[in-house]
C-alpha positions in Angstrom: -53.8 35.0 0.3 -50.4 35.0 -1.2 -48.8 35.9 1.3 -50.5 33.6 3.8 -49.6 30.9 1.4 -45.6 31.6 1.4 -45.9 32.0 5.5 -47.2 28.5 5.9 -45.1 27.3 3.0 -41.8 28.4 4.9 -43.3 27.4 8.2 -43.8 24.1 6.7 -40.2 23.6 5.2 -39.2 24.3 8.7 -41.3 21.9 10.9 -39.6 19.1 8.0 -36.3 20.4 8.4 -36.4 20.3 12.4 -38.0 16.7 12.2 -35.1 15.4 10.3 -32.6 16.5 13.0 -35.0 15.5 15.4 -34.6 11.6 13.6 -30.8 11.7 12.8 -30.9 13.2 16.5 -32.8 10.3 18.1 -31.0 7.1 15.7 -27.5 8.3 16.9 -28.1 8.6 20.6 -30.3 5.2 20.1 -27.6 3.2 18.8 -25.6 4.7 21.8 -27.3 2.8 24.4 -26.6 -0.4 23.2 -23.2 -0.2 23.1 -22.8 -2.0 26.1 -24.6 -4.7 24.5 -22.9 -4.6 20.9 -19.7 -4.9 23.5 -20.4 -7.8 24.9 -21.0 -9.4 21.7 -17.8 -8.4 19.8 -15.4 -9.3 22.8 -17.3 -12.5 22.8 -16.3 -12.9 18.9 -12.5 -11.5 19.7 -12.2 -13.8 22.2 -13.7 -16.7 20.4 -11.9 -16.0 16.9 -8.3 -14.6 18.3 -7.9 -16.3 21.3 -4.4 -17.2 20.4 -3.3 -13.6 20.0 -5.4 -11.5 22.7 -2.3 -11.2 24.5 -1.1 -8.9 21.6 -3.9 -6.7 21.4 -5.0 -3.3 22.4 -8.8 -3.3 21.8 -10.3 0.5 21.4 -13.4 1.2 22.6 -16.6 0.7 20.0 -17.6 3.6 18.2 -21.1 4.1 16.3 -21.6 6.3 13.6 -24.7 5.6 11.0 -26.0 2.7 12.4 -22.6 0.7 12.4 -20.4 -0.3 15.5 -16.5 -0.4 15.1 -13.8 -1.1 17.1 -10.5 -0.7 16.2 -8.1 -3.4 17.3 -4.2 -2.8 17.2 -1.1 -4.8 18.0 0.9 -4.1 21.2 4.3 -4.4 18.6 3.1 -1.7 16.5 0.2 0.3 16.2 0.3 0.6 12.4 -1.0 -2.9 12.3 -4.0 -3.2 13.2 -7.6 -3.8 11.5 -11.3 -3.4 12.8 -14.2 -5.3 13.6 -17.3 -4.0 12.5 -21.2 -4.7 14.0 -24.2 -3.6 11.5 -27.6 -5.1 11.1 -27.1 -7.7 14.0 -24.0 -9.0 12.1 -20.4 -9.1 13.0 -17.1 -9.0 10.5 -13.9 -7.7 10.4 -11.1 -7.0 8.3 -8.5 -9.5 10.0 -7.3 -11.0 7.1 -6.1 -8.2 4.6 -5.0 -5.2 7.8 -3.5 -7.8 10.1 -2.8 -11.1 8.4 -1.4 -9.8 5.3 -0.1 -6.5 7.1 -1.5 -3.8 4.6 -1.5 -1.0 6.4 2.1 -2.2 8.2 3.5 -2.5 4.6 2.4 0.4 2.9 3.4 2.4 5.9 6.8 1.1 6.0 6.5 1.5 1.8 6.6 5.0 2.7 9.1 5.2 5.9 11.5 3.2 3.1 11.0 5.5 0.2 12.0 8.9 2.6 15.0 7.1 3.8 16.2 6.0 0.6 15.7 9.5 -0.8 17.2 11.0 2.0 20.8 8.6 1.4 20.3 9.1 -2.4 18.8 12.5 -3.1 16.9 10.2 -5.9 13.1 9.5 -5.4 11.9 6.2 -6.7 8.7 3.8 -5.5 9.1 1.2 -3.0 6.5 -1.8 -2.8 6.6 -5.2 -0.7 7.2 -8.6 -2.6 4.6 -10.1 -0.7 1.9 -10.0 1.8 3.1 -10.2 5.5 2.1 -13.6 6.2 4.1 -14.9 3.1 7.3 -13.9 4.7 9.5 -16.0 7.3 8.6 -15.5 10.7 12.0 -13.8 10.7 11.5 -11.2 8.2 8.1 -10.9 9.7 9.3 -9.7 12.8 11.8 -7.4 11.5 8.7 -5.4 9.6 7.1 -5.4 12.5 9.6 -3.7 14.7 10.5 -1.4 11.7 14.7 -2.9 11.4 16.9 -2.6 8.9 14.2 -1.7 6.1 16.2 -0.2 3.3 18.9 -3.5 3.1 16.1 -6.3 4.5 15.3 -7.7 1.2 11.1 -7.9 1.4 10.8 -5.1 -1.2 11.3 -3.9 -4.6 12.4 -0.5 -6.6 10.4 1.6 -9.1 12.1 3.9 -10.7 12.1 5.9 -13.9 15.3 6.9 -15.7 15.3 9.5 -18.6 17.7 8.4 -21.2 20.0 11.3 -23.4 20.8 9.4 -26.2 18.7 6.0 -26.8 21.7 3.4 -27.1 22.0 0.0 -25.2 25.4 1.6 -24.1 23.8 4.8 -22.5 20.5 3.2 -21.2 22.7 0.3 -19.7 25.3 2.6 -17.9 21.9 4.7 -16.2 21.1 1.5 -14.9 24.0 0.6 -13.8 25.1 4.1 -12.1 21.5 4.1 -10.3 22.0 0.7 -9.0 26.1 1.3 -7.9 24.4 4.1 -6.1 21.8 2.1 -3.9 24.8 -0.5 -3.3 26.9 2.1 -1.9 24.5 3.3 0.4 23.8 -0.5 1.9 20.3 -0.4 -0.1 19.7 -3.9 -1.6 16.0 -4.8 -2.6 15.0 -8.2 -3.9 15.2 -6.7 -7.9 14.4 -3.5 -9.5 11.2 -2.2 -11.8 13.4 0.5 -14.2 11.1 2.4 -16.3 13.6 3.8 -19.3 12.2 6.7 -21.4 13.9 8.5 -24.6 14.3 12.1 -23.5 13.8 12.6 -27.3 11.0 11.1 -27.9 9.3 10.6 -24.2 6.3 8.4 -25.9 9.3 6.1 -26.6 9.4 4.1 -22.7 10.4 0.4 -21.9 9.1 -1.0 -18.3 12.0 -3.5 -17.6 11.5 -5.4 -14.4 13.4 -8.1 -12.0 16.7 -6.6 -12.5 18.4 -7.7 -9.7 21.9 -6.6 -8.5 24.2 -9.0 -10.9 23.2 -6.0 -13.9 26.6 -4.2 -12.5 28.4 -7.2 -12.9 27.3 -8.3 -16.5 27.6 -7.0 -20.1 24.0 -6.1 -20.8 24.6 -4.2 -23.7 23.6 -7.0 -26.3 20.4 -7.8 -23.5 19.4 -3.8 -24.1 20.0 -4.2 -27.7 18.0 -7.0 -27.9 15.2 -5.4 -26.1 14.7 -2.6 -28.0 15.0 -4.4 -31.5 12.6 -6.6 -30.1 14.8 -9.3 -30.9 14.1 -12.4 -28.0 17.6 -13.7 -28.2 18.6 -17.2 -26.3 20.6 -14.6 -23.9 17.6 -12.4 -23.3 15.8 -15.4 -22.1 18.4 -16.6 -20.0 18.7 -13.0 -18.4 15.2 -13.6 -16.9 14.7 -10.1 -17.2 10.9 -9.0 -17.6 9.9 -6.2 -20.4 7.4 -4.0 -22.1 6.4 -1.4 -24.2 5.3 1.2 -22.8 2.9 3.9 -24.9 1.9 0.8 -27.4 -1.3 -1.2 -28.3 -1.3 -4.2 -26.5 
């Protein structure tokens, strides 16, 4: 009886098990035959929504995967901008705005295109991020990005970087800053300003996040600025500096 009982019990699991590929089976080549019609309807909303930029598309054809239709729609200047449009449950969206109008894919892409050739000129790795979305920039800068010119010197982006500090003096943290930045400068890299995270090699839980240090640090005495900083002393010349700063490794 046992026996029986574990025969029909496994038989069972089984007929349930081929069922369920049967259903996942029969959904996937289901939503498969109306991709002709789901076509119709997206290059309907393509051509009604981006009818001024169709010319400078490539539009992939729609793929369906758990009950959702997608195309993938790229531009003819560069194939890393691009964004999709989406069909599910008779509805249709897309994701225009953030992958193409504000060119997030392009721009972290080019983040990290930027960050290789700056390493490979410096032999120093830092973090490179855009200023802006791509729609907030000229229509000249714009199209420089887009055809991937002159990235390291076009001024759309700024550095991260993290120096470790010897001996915690203004003197000694403002020559690192100053050496890193000569550096870039001599290798025609200019971004908009600089994020320099300083830490005390002594005491590494000691780290200031100073931020929108732009090229004119080289130029200046920012010795009493560092001093200042780090005796958290907001002097009239610290304000007028218009550099940014924090403490890292501290209750807000």
């Amino acid at each position: 009886m046992n026996k029986n009982s574990l025969i029909l019990g496994r038989a069972l699991f089984l007929l349930i098990v081929i069922i369920s590929f049967g259903i996942i089976i029969i959904n996937e080549k289901g939503g498969k035959i109306f991709i002709p019609k789901v076509s119709n309807n997206i290059n309907s909303y393509i051509d009604k929504k981006y009818t001024n930029i169709k010319d400078k598309l490539n539009i992939e054809s729609i793929k369906y995967n758990n009950k959702v239709f997608t195309t993938k729609i790229t531009s003819k200047e560069n194939k890393h901008l691009f964004f999709y449009v989406t069909y599910k449950n008779k509805k249709i969206s897309d994701t225009y705005k953030k992958d193409y109008q504000e060119g997030r894919t392009l721009l972290n892409h080019i983040n990290k295109e930027n960050e290789k050739t700056i390493y490979n000129k410096t032999k120093q790795k830092c973090k490179v991020f855009a200023i802006s979305t791509l729609d907030k920039y000229t229509e000249k800068v714009r199209e420089e990005l887009i055809n991937e010119k002159n990235l390291y010197s076009l001024k759309y982006y700024y550095i991260e970087k993290e120096l470790q500090i010897n001996n915690w003096t203004p003197q000694d943290i403002s020559n690192e800053i100053t050496s890193y930045i000569n550096l870039n400068i001599g290798n025609n890299i200019h971004p908009k300003y600089y994020k320099i995270i300083v830490t005390n090699n002594k005491d590494i839980t000691n780290s200031i996040e100073l931020s929108n240090i732009t090229e004119n640090f080289v130029s200046n005495d920012n010795e009493k600025i560092i001093n200042d900083i780090i005796n958290k002393n907001v002097s009239n010349e610290l304000k007028n500096s218009k550099i940014k700063y924090r403490f890292l490794n501290e209750e807000e």
